[in-house]
C-alpha positions in Angstrom: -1.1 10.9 -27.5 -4.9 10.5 -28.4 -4.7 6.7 -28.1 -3.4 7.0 -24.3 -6.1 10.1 -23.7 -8.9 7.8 -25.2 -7.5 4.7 -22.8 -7.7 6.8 -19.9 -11.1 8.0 -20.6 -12.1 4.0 -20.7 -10.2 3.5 -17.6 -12.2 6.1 -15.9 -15.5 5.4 -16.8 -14.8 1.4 -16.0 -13.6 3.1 -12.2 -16.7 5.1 -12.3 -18.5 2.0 -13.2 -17.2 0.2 -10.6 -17.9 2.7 -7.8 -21.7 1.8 -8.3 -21.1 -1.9 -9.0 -19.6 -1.8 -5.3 -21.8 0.5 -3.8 -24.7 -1.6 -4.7 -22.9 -4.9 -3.7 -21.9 -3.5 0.0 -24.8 -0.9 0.4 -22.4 2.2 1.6 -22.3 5.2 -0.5 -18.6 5.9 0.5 -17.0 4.2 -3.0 -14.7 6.7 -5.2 -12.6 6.4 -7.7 -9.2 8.1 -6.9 -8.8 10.8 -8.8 -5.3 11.6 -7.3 -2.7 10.7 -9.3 -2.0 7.6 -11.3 -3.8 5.6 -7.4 -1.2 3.1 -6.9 1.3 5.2 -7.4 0.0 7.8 -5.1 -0.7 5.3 -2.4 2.7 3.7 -3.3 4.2 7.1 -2.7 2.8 7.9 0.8 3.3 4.7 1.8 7.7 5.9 1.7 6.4 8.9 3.7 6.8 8.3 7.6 4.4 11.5 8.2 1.6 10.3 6.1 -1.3 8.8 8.2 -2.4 5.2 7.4 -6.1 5.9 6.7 -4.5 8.2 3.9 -2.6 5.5 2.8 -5.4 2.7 2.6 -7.5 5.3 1.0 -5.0 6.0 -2.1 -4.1 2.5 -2.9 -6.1 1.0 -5.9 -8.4 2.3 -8.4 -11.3 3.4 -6.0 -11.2 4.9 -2.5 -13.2 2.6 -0.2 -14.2 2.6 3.3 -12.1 2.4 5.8 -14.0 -0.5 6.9 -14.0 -2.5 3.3 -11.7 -5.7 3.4 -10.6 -5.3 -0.3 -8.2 -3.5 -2.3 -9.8 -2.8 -5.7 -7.8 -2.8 -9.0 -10.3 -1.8 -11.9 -9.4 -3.2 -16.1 -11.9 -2.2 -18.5 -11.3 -3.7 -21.8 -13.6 -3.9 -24.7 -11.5 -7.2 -25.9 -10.6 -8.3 -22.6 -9.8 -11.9 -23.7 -10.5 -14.5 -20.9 -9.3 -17.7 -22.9 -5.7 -16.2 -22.8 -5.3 -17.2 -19.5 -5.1 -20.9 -20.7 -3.0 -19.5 -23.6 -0.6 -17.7 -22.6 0.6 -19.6 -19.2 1.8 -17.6 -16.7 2.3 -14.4 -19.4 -1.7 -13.4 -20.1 -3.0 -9.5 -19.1 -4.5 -11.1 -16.2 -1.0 -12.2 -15.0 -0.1 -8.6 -14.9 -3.5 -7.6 -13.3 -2.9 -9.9 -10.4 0.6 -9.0 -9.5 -0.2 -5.0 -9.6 -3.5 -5.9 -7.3 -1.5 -8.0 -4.8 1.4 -5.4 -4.6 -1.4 -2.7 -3.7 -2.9 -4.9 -1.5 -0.5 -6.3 0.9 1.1 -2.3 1.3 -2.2 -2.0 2.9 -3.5 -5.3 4.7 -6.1 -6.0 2.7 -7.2 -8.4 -0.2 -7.3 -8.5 -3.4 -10.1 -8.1 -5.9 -10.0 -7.1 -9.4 -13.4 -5.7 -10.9 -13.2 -6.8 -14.8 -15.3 -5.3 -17.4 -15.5 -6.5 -21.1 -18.9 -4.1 -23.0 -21.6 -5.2 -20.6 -19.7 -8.2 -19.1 -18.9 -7.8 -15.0 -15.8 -10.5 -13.9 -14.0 -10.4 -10.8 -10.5 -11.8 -10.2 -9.7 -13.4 -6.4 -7.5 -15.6 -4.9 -9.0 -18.7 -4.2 -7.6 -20.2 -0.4 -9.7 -16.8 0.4 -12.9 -17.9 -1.4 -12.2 -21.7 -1.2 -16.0 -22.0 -2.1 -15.6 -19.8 -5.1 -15.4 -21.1 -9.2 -14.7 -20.0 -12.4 -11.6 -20.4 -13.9 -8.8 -21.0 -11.5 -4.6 -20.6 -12.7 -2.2 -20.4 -10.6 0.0 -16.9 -10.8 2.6 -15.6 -8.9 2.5 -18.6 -6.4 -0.7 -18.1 -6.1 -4.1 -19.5 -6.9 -6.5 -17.0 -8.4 -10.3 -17.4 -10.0 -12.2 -15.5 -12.3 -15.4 -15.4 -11.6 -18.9 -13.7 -12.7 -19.5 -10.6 -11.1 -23.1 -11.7 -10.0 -22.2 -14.9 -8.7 -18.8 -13.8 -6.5 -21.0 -11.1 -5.0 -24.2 -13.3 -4.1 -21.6 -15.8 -2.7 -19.8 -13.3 -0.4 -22.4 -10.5 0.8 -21.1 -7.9 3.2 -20.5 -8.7 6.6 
């Protein structure tokens, strides 16, 4: 039980990190990290319930609450060993596999797209789907039937500043 306590201890402080990571990127203080439940699931659950309003819905879905005015759905993966050469390894099998497929699923429940904010020590990555950064590189595998990049941090958000 202390292994899964200390893991989501480093999952919240990579959410927390990310709140300020997208805060300074978009320059709206309104970033959170959901701190309702295990925040797909939550958003996953209201999504079943005909009485729960949308906003509600959008809000809970991913790993930080956003704006209602954001275009992303934001999936969070701090890992110290976060091992970006497995993608070429492990074909179609690699943590980042996994990372996609829960990111999309959250996504499309709520209209929006998919990033996922990657954090290895002092390292920032983000994963997107390339036909919606066509402009975008990094390393680029396909997953799920779809195309998806990792990219630096730094250079996805220089490339794609707030509208």
């Amino acid at each position: 039980m202390e292994g899964k306590r200390n893991s989501n201890k480093i999952g919240k402080a990579g959410e927390d990190k990310a709140v300020l990571m997208l805060r300074e990127w978009w320059k709206d203080e309104h970033f959170m990290r959901n701190w309702i439940g295990s925040s797909g699931a939550t958003g996953t659950m209201l999504a079943g319930n005909p009485h729960a309003p949308a906003y509600l819905i959008e809000a809970l879905s991913g790993d930080v609450i956003c704006p209602l005015n954001f275009p992303y759905s934001i999936e969070v993966k701090n890992y110290k060993d976060l091992d970006l050469y497995s993608i070429i390894r492990n074909h179609g099998n690699s943590d980042f596999h996994k990372f996609w497929k829960q990111a999309k699923h959250d996504s499309e429940r709520i209209s929006k797209i998919p990033l996922v904010i990657l954090l290895r020590g002092k390292e920032r990555f983000v994963m997107f789907e390339k036909k919606k950064f066509p402009d975008m590189g990094g390393i680029i595998f396909p997953c799920d039937g779809d195309l998806v990049g990792v990219a630096l941090w730094e250079e996805f958000t220089n490339r794609n500043p707030p509208n």
